[in-house]
C-alpha positions in Angstrom: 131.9 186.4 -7.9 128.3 185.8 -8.1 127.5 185.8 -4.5 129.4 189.4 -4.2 126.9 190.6 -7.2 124.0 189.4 -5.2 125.2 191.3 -2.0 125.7 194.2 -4.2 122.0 193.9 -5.6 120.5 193.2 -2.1 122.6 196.1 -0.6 121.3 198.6 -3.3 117.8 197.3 -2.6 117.9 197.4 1.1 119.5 201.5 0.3 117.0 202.4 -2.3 113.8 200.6 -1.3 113.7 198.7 2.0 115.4 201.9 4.2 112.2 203.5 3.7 109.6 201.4 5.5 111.7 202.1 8.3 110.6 205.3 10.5 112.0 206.6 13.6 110.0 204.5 15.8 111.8 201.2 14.1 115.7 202.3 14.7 116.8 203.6 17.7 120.2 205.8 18.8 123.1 206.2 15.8 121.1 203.4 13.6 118.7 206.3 13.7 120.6 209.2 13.2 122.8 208.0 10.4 119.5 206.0 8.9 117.9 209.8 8.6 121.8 211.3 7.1 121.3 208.6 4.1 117.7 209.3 3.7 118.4 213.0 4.0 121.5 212.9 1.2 119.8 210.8 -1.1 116.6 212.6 -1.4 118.7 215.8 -2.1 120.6 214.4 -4.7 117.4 213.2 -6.0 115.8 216.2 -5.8 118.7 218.2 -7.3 118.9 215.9 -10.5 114.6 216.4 -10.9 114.7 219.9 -10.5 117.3 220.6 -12.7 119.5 222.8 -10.4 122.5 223.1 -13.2 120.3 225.0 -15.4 118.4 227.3 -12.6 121.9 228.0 -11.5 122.8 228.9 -15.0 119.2 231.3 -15.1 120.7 232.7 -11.1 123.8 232.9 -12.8 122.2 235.6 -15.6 120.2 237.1 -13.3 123.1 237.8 -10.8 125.2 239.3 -13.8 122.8 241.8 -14.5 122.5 243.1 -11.1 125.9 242.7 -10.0 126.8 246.4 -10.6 123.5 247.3 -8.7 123.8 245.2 -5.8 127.4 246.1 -5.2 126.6 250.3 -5.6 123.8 249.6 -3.2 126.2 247.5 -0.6 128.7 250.4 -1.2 126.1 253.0 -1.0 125.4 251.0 2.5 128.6 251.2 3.8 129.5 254.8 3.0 126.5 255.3 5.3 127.9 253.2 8.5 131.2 254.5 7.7 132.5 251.2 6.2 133.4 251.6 2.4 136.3 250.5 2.6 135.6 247.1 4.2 132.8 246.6 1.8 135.8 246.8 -0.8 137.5 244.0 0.9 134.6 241.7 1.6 134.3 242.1 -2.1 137.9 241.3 -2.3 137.4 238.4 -0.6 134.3 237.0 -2.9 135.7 237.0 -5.8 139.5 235.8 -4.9 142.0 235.7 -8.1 140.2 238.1 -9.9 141.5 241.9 -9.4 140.7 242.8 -12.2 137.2 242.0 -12.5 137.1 243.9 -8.7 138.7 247.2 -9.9 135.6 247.0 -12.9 132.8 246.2 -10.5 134.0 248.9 -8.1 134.4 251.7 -10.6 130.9 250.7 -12.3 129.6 251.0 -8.8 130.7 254.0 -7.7 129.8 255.6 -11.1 126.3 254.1 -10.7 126.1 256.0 -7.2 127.0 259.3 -8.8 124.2 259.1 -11.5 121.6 257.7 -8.5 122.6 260.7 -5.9 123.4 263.6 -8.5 120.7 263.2 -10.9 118.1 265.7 -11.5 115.3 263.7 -9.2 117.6 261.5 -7.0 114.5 259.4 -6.3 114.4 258.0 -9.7 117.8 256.9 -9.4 118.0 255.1 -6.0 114.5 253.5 -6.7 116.1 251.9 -9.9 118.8 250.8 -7.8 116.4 248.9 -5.8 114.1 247.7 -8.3 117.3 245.9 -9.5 118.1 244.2 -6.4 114.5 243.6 -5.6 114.3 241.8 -9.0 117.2 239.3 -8.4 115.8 238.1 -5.1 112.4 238.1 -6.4 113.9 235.5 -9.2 115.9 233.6 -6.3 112.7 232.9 -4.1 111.1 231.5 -6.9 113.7 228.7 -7.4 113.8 228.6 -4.0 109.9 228.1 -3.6 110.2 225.7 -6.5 112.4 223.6 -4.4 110.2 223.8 -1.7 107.2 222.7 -3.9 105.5 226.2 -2.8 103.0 227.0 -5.1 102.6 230.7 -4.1 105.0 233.2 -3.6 104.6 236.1 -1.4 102.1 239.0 -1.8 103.8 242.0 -3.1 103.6 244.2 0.3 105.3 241.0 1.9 108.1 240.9 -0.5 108.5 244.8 -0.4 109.2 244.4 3.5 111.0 241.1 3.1 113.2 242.3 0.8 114.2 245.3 2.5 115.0 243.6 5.3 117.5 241.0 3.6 119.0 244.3 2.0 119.5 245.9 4.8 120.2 242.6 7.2 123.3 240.8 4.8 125.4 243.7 4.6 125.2 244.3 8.2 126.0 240.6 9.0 128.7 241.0 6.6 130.7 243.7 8.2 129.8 242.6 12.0 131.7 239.5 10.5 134.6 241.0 8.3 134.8 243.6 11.7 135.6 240.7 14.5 137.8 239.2 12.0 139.8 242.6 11.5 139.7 243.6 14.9 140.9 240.2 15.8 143.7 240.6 13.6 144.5 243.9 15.0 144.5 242.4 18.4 147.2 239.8 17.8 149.4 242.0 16.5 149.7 243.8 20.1 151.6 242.6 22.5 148.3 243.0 24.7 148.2 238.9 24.8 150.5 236.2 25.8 151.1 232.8 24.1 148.0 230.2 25.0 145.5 233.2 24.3 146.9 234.1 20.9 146.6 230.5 20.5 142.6 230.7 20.8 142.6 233.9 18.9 143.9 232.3 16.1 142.0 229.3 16.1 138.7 231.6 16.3 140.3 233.6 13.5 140.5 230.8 10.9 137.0 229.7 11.9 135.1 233.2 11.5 134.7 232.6 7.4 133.6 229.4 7.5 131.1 230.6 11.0 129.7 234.2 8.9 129.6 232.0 5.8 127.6 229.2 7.6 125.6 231.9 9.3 124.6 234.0 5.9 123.0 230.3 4.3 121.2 229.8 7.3 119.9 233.2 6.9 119.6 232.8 2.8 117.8 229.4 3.5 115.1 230.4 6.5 114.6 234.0 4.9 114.3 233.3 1.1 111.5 230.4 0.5 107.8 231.5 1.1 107.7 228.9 4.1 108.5 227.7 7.5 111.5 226.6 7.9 113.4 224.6 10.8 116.4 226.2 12.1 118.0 223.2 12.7 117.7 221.8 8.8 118.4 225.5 7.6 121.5 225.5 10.1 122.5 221.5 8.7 122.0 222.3 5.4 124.4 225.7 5.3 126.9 223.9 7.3 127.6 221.5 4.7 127.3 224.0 1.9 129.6 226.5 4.1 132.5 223.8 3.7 132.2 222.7 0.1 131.5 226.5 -1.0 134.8 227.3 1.1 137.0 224.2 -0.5 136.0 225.3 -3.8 137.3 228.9 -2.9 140.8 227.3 -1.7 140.7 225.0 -4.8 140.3 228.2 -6.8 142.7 230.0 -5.0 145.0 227.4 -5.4 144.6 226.8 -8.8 146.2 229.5 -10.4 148.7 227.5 -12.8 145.1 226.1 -14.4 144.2 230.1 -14.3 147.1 231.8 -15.7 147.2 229.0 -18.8 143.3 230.0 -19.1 144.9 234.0 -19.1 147.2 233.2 -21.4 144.5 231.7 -24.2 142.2 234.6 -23.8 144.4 237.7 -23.0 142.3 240.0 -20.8 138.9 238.4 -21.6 139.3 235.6 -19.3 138.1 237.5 -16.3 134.7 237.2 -17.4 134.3 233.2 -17.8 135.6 232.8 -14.6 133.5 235.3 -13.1 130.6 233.5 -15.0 132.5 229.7 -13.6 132.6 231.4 -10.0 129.4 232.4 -9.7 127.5 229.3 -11.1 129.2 227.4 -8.4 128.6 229.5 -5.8 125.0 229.2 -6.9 125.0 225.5 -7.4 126.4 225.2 -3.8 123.9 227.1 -2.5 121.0 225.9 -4.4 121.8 222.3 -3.0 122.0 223.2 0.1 118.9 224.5 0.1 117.5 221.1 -1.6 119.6 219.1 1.5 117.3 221.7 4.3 113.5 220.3 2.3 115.1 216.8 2.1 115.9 217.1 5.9 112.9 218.5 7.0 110.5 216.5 4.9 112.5 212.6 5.2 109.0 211.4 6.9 106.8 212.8 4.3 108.7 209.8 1.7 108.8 207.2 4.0 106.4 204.5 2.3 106.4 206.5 -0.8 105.4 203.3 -3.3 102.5 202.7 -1.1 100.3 205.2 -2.4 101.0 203.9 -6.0 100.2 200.6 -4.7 97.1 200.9 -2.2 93.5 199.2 -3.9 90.9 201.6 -4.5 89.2 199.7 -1.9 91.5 200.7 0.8 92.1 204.3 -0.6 88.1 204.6 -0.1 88.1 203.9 3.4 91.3 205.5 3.9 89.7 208.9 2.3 86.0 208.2 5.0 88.6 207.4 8.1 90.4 211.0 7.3 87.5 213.0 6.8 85.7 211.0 9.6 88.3 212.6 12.2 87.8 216.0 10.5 84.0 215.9 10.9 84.3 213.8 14.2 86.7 217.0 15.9 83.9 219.6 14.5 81.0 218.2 15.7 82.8 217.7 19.1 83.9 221.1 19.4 87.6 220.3 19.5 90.4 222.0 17.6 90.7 222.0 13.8 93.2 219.2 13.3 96.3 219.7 10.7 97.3 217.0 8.5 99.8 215.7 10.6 97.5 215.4 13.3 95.6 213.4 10.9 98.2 211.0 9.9 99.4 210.7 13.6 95.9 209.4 14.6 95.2 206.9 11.7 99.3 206.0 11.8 99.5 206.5 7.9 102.4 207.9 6.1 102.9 211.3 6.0 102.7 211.3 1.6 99.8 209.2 2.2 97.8 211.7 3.9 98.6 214.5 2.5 97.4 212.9 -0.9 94.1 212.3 1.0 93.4 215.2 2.8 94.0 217.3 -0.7 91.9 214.9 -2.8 88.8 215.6 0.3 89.4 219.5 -0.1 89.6 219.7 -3.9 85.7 217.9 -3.8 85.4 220.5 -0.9 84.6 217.8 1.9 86.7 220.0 4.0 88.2 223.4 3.6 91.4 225.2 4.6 91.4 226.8 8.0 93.2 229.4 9.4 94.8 228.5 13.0 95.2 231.8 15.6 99.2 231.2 15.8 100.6 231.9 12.2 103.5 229.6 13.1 101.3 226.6 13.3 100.5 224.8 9.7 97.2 225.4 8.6 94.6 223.3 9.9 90.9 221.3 8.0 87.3 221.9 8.9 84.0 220.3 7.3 83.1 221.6 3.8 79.5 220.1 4.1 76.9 219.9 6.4 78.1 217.7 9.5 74.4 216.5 10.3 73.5 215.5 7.3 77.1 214.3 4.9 77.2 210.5 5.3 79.5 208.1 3.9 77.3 207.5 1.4 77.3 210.7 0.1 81.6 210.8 0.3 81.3 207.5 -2.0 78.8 209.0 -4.0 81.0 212.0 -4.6 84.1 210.1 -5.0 82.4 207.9 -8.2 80.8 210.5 -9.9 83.4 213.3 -9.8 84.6 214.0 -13.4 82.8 213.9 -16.6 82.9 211.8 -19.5 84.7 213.9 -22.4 84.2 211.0 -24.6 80.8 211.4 -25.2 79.8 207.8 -25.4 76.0 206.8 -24.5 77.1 203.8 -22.7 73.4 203.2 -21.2 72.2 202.9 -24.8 75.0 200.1 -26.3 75.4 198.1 -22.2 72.0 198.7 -21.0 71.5 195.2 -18.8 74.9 195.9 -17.6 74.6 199.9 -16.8 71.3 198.7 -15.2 72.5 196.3 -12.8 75.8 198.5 -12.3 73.4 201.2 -11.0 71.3 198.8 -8.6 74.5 198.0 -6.8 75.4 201.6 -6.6 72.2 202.8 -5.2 72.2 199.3 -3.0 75.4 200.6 -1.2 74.3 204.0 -1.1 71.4 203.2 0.5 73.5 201.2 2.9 76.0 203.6 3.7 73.5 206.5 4.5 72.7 204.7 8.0 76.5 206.2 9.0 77.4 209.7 8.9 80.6 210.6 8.3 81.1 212.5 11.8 79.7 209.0 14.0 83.0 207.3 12.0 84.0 205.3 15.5 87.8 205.9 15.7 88.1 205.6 20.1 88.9 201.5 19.6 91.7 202.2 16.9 95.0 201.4 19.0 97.1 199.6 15.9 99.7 197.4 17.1 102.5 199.0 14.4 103.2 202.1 12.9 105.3 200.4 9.9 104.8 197.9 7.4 108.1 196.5 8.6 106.7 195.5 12.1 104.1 193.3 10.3 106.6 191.9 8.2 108.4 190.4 11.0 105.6 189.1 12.6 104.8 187.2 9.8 108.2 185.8 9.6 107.9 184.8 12.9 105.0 183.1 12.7 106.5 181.5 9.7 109.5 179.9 11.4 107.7 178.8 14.4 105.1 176.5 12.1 
């Protein structure tokens, strides 16, 4: 019994701590691929128990309420001018199965809110309210989705005036291309236009286009929606496996109508609107987590070592923070391109967290600055904030000790004075010292490390171990 609770406990540490001082240059082939799946799953678990995605559903939730009517005049509104009310009615049919009720409500508030926006006195007013609601609700779901993201800024307000069109105009149009094949499909196999193995395909294709448009409309939602680059391939991931659970939950609720009609039966007529509230909180916290599984996939690298940085000497972290600006200053003085922080990390082999925590600790003392590359699809890239010619590592250390102030207001030169005096002879002693380097001459052409990962080293040492 107790050596099964020490695999247990070894198994959960190996899963929770050891995986990740493993990169992709340590595990090769499936090791590799399903080594990223776990890392990928658990950070978004992780991430969707921190950013407390139950209660921004719940605030979506609200939000989406309050704009329902809106967004589903403005969809009509849509379709009446392609010609396609009555598909819109279906697609909302289909969103909101089990619940006719609630349907017949929306579409008659809907069409009454057209009437007021097209017949009113200045028609302008009303259709602009009409956006301004929509435009609202997916100004409130970028910024969950930029909070997932950890974007700090959302978009400028001519950029979300175009952006937001576009997603108006581009989901209901992907909707009906979709809820189109699928009808013309159906219409097709009811001829006798095909014969057997053909209707066979059709068929197969038939049953796959809502789980394919779905899929397709979260890789949209998930790429368009945060105010940054996204990969297709983590967007496309990520909406694939929200695409099947938001699809199950639809056939569990579907299929769930003894639990409904009991539900009915307590609350009369009034039980439409709980489970429109219950529907749409799932659909959100589907969708919402699927969006935390795309970061998680995208950024696995950037938490690979993640205790290191808590545990790394100030010593080291010093260096670390001359080595990283040394490159910066080095590429500037040499007239080669502005390196990113990637490139950084690449060239000095540090973890991705790592370096990001150093290259923002060097900009917020201004040792380098933001730049801008010429391609906009290219992160942005660092350039010397001080004089190249003249900063030293001196001066970085310097910097580095006497950044802050002392809010305590203590005279400490007046109550230690042998021990501030000596304190300051050994910091002008290595100042002095380290003016003789500048931090552009930093001499990085020898650095050819042996290992990109703390589990490389940790092997050789074993080795070396055994053979003694």
């Amino acid at each position: 019994m107790s050596d099964i609770i020490w695999r247990i406990r070894l198994s959960w540490r190996f899963l929770k701590h050891d995986i990740w001082s493993y990169t992709n240059e340590d595990v090769r082939g499936t090791y590799r691929w399903l080594m990223n799946i776990f890392k990928a799953v658990y950070l978004s678990i992780r991430f969707f128990l921190a950013h407390r995605i139950m209660e921004r559903a719940s605030a979506l939730t609200y939000y989406t309420l309050l704009a329902l009517v809106p967004t589903v005049a403005l969809a009509l509104g849509i379709g009446r001018g392609f010609g396609m009310q009555e598909m819109f009615y279906n697609l909302i049919s289909e969103a909101f199965p089990g619940q006719i009720e609630v349907i017949n409500y929306i579409n008659g508030f809907a069409e009454k809110y057209l009437e007021r926006a097209t017949s009113s006195i200045v028609i302008g007013i009303g259709i602009v309210l009409l956006l301004w609601v929509v435009y609202s609700l997916i100004g409130n779901i970028e910024d969950v989705f930029n909070g997932i993201w950890q974007v700090k800024n959302g978009r400028s307000t001519v950029r979300k005036v175009t952006d937001y069109l576009s997603i108006i105009i581009l989901v209901p149009i992907i909707l009906v291309v979709s809820s189109g094949t699928q009808i013309f499909l159906q219409t097709y196999i009811m001829t006798d236009l095909y014969d057997y193995v053909l209707s066979k395909t059709l068929l197969t294709i038939l049953r796959w286009i809502p789980y394919i448009s779905t899929t397709l409309l979260l890789t949209f939602i998930y790429i368009v929606i945060p105010n940054c680059k996204v990969r297709f391939l983590n967007a496309l991931a990520a909406a694939i496996i929200a695409g099947a659970a938001f699809l199950l939950f639809q056939w569990l609720y579907i299929h769930g109508q003894i639990w409904v009609s009991k539900y009915n039966a307590i609350y009369g007529s009034f039980a439409a609107l709980p489970l429109l509230l219950l529907w749409i909180q799932m659909s959100w916290i589907i969708c919402l987590y699927g969006a935390e599984l795309s970061y998680a996939s995208q950024n696995i690298q950037n938490y690979n070592f993640e205790n290191v940085e808590e545990k790394l000497s100030r010593q080291d972290r010093d260096f670390l923070l001359a080595l990283v600006g040394g490159i910066i200053y080095n590429k500037f003085a040499n007239e080669e391109p502005a390196p990113t922080t990637e490139e950084v990390g690449q060239a000095l082999k540090l973890p991705a967290r790592l370096t990001g925590s150093l290259v923002r600790q060097l900009a917020d003392l201004d040792v380098i600055r933001e730049g801008y590359p010429t391609d906009e699809h290219k992160p942005n890239n660092w350039i010397p904030g001080r004089e190249t010619d003249k900063f030293s590592i001196a001066s970085l250390f310097d910097l580095l000790a006497s950044t802050g102030e002392n809010l305590l207001k203590i005279e400490y030169p007046k109550f230690f004075a042998k021990e501030y005096k000596t304190f300051e002879m050994m910091r002008l002693a290595a100042y002095q010292q380290g003016q003789s380097i500048l931090l552009r001459d930093i001499n990085l052409d020898n650095f050819k490390p042996l290992t990109t990962s703390l589990v490389k080293e940790k092997k050789q040492r074993n080795t070396k171990s055994t053979q003694k």
